[in-house]
N, C-alpha and C positions, 0 to 999 in steps of 0.2 A: 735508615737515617743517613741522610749525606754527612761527608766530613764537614761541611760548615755548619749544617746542625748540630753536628757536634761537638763545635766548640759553642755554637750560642747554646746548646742545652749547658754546658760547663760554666758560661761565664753568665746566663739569665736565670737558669733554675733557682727559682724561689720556694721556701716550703708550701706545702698545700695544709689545707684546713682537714683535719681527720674528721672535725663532725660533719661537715657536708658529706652523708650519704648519698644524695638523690637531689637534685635540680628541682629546686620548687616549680618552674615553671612547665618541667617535661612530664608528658602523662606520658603511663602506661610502664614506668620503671616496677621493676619486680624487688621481692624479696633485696634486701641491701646484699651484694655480696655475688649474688646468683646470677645465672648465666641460664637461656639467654635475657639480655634487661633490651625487650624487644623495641618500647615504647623508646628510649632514648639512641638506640640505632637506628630507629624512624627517622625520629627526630632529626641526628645527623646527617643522614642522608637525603632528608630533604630538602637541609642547607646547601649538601653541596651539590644535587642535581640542580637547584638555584644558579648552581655558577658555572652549568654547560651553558655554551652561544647554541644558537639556531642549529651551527654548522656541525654540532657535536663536541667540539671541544670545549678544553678549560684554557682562556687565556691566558698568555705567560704575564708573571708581575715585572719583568727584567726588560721583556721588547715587546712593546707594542705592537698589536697587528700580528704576533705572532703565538702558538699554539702553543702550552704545553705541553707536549705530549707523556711525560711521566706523570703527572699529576691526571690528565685524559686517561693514561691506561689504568691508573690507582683508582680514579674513581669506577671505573667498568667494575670492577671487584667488589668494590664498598656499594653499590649498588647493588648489586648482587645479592650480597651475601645478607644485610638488609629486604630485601624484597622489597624494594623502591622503585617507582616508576623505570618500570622495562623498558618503555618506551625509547627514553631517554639515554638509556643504558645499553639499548643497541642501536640506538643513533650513535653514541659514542665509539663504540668499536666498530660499527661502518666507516666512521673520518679514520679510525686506526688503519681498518683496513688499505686505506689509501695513501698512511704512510708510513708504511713497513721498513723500507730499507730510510728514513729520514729517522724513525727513534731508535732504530737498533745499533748503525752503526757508531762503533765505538773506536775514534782513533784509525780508522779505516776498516778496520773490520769487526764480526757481529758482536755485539755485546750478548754473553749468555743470560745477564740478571734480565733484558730487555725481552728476550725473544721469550724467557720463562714466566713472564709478566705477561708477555701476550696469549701464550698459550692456555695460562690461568681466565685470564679474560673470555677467550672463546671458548673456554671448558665451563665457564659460570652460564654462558648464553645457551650452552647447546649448537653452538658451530663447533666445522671442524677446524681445530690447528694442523691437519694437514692441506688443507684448500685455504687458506686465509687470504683475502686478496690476491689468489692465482698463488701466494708461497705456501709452502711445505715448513712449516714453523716449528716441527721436533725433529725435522731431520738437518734444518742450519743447525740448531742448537747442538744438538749431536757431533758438528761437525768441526763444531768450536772447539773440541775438547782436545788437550795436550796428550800426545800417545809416545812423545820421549823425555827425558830429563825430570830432570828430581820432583815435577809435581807434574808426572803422568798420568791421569785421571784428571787434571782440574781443567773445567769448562772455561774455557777463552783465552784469548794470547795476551789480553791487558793486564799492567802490571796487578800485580792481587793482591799488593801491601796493605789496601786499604778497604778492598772489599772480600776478599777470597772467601773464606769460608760463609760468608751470606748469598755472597751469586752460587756456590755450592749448592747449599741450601735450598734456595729457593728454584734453582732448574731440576733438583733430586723431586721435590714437590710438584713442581708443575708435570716433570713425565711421569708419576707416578698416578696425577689425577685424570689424565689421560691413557692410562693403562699398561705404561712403560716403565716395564720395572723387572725387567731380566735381560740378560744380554752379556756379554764384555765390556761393554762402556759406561750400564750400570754399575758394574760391580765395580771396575776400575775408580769410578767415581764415586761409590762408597767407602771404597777401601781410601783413597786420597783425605776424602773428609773426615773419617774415622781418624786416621793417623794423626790427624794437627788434634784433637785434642789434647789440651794440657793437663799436668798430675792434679790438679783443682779440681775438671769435670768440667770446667770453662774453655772456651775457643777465643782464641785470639783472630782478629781478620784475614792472618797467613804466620801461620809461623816460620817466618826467616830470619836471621839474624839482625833483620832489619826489625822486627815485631814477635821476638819471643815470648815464650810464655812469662817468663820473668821481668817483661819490658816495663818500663816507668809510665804508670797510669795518669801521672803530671801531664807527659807528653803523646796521651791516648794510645799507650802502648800496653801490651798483657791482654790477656781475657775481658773481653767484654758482653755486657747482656746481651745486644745484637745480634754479634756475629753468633754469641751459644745458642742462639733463640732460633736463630734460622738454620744454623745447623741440627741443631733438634729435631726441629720440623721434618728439613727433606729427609734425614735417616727414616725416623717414625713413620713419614710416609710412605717408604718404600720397606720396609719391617726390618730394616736392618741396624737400628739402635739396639747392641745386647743392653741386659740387664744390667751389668755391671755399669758400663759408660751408660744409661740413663739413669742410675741412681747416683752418680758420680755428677752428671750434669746436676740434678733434681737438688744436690748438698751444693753445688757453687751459688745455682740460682736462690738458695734460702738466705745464704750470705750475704749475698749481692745487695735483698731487699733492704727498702729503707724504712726507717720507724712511721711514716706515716702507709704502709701498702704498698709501694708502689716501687719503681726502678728508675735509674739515671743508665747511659751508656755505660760507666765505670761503673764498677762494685762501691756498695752504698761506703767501705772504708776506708776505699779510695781520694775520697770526697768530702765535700761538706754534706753530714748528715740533712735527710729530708731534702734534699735538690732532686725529686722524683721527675720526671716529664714525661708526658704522655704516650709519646711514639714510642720508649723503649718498654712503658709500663704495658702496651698493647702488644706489642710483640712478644713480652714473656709471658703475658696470657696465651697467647697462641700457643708457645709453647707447653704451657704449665697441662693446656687439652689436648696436646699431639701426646703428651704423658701419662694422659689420666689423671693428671693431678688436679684437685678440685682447686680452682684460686679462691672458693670461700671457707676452706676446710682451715682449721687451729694451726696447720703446720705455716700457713700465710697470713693469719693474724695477727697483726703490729696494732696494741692500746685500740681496739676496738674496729679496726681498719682494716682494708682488706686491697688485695688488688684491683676489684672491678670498682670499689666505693672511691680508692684511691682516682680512678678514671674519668669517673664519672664527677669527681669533683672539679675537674677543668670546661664541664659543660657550660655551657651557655644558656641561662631558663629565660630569656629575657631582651626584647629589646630586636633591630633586623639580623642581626645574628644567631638566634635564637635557635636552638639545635645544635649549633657549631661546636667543635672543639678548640679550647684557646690554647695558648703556650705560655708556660709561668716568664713570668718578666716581658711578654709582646703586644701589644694590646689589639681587642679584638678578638675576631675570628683567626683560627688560623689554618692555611686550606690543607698543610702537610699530617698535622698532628687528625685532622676531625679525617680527613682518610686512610690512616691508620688505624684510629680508633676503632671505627665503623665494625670491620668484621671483628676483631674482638669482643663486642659490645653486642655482636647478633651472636657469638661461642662458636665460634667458627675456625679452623684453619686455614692455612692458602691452600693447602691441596683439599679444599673442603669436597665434599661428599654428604648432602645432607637427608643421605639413603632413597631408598623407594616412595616415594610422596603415596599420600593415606587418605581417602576423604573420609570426615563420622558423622557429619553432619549438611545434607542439601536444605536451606533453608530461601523461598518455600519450597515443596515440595511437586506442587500442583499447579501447572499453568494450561493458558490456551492451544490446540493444536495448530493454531497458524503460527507459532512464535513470538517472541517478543518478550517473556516475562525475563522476569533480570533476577536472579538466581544467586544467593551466597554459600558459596562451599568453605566449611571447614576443617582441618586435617590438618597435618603435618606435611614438612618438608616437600613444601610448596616452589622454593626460591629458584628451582631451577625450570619450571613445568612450562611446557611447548608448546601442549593441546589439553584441549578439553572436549569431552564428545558425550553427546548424552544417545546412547545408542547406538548405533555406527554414524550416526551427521556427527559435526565439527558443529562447536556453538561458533552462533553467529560473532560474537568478539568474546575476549574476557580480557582481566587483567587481573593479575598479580599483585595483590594489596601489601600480602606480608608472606611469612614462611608459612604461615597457618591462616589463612582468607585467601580468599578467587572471588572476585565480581566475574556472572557468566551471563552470555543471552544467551535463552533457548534458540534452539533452530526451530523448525516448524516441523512436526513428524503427524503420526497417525494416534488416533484412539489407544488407548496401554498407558504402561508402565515400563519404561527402559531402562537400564543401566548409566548412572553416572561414571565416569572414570576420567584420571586425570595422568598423563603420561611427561618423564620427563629422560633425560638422558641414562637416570637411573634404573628407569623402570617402568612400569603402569598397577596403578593402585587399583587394589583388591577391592572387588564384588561384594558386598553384604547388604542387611536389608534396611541399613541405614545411608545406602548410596542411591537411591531410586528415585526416579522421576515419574510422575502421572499425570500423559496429556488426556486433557477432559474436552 
């Protein structure tokens, strides 16, 4: 959440409706409460791949004719993590690819929270963040990092009053989903993040004398859900949250909530009770799953509410925005809050991982041996998958419907029965007799 969100989340957050569980108009929401609610992180994802151009990007609302590129790289992810038109979603990190040193640099030099946005991007697609448009994207980031003075460990030279322990966060997570998670620059950067923790369990954006723990939450100073949310994250991702400081977090974040589910930037007593908003309500679910902590378990239930019903109440069932996430007091769509939301709403982290992809079911089963039948696989942890082969051929196309669907064409093979399997950066799914094809 940028600092100007953060003051319109303070000065527009209006309470939310606790009976609204579920968007009457969004199919496919699961259980109130549960995770993942696959049907309504469709749903938003297909608002906002709506709002890529041709070129791949998302237009900025400030200057015309010109690109977002934080909002471009946010949706590469919310796509993603959704299983939303691929298509679309590596058109988007192709225009990224093209403008690497335009969104990273920060102030003259690399912003860490940028380059670790991009590396999550090409870690959802299956590229590498060491090739990315000819750069090498965890070793700038790497290179970002302070190796003297009182915040040795922390990722970039810009000031970090206001973001510090979230770009922490969120570069700990990106090198960890890309397999970087030991070194001296890890641990340095462990050890940095670790330290600002405050005696609450909560993180403040930097703890300096400019932003202690004990700072005036008037003037968005102290612990906030954000920065604890994303600090959470990148420890948990790299296994270096002890127990202690994640039960320490696990008691700030109960605090924090508000009586309808949900979270504001500032802790709910900070505040005017119930001023819940969506982008920090989605980031301390992230959290709440890099923990293990269920967001629909009794310990997050606020009068019937929960944190994901909490989320889901800002949905849009209705009307050309329909899927989007709004923002209490804005009207409309609003493009910040619904790509937020997105992986939340599919139960996802940023340093997601959504294991070895599983097919149980080829439906049909049986087609012609010159090709062409169009084939639905179901399974699991589908959202990152590269290839599809029914026997050693590549099918002729497929696509990625959701985490659990594949639309495929058969290729054309011989007389038999082959092997289905579907391959993605994590892995290639296991043989059984519920994976087989039979060309007739």
């Amino acid at each position: 959440m940028t600092v100007n969100r953060i003051v319109a989340s303070a000065a527009l957050a209006m309470a939310l409706t606790a009976a609204t569980l579920i968007p009457s108009g969004i199919a496919g929401a699961t259980t109130p409460g549960s995770l993942p609610q696959t049907g309504p992180a469709q749903a938003a994802a297909s608002w906002l791949a709506g709002q890529l151009l041709p070129n791949g990007s998302i237009p900025s609302s400030t200057s015309p004719g010109s690109p977002d590129l934080t909002a471009t790289a946010n949706t590469v992810i919310a796509l993603a993590s959704a299983g939303v038109d691929h298509t679309k979603a590596a058109a988007a990190l192709t225009f990224l690819e093209g403008q690497v040193d335009a969104y990273v640099m920060v102030n003259g030099t690399d912003g860490p929270g940028q380059l670790a946005l991009l590396i999550l991007d090409a870690h959802a697609l299956g590229v590498s963040p060491t090739s990315f448009g000819g750069v090498n994207l965890v070793s700038r980031l790497l290179a970002t990092q302070r190796s003297t003075g009182s915040d040795a460990g922390l990722f970039g030279a810009q000031d970090a009053t206001y973001d510090g322990a979230y770009r922490q966060g969120l570069s700990l997570a990106a090198l960890a989903a890309v397999g970087v998670t030991t070194g001296a620059a890890v641990t340095a950067a462990e050890s940095w993040l670790t330290g600002q923790q405050c005696p609450d369990g909560g993180w403040t954006s930097l703890v300096t004398t400019a932003n202690p723990c004990n700072g005036k939450p008037a003037a968005y100073a102290g612990p906030d859900t954000n920065s604890t949310a994303l600090a959470i994250e990148g420890l948990a991702a790299q296994g270096a949250l002890s127990a202690p400081a994640a039960s320490s977090a696990l008691h700030f974040l109960k605090k924090a909530q508000d009586s309808d589910g949900g979270w504001g930037y500032e802790p709910s007593s900070a505040r005017t009770p119930g001023s819940t908003d969506p982008d920090s309500t989605a980031l301390v679910i992230q959290a709440l799953l890099a923990l293990g902590a269920p967001p629909a378990s009794a310990a997050f239930t606020r009068s019937g509410a929960n944190p994901v019903t909490s989320l889901l109440a800002n949905q849009v069932s209705m009307g050309p925005g329909a899927g989007g996430i709004s923002f209490p007091g804005i009207a409309g769509v609003d493009l910040l809050a619904t790509y937020q939301a997105i992986p939340a709403l599919a139960g996802v982290t940023f340093a997601y991982n959504l294991g070895t992809p599983a097919v149980t079911k080829v439906s049909p089963a049986r087609g012609a041996a010159t090709g062409g039948t169009t084939v639905h696989l179901k399974g699991a942890s589908f959202a990152e998958v590269g290839s599809v082969r029914f026997g050693n051929a590549q099918a002729t196309s497929f696509t990625v419907v959701s985490g659990t669907s594949i639309t495929a064409v058969v290729p054309a093979g011989t007389l038999g029965s082959v092997d289905v399997t579907v391959s993605s950066p994590a892995g290639s799914s296991v043989v059984t007799a519920a994976t087989r094809f039979t060309y007739r």
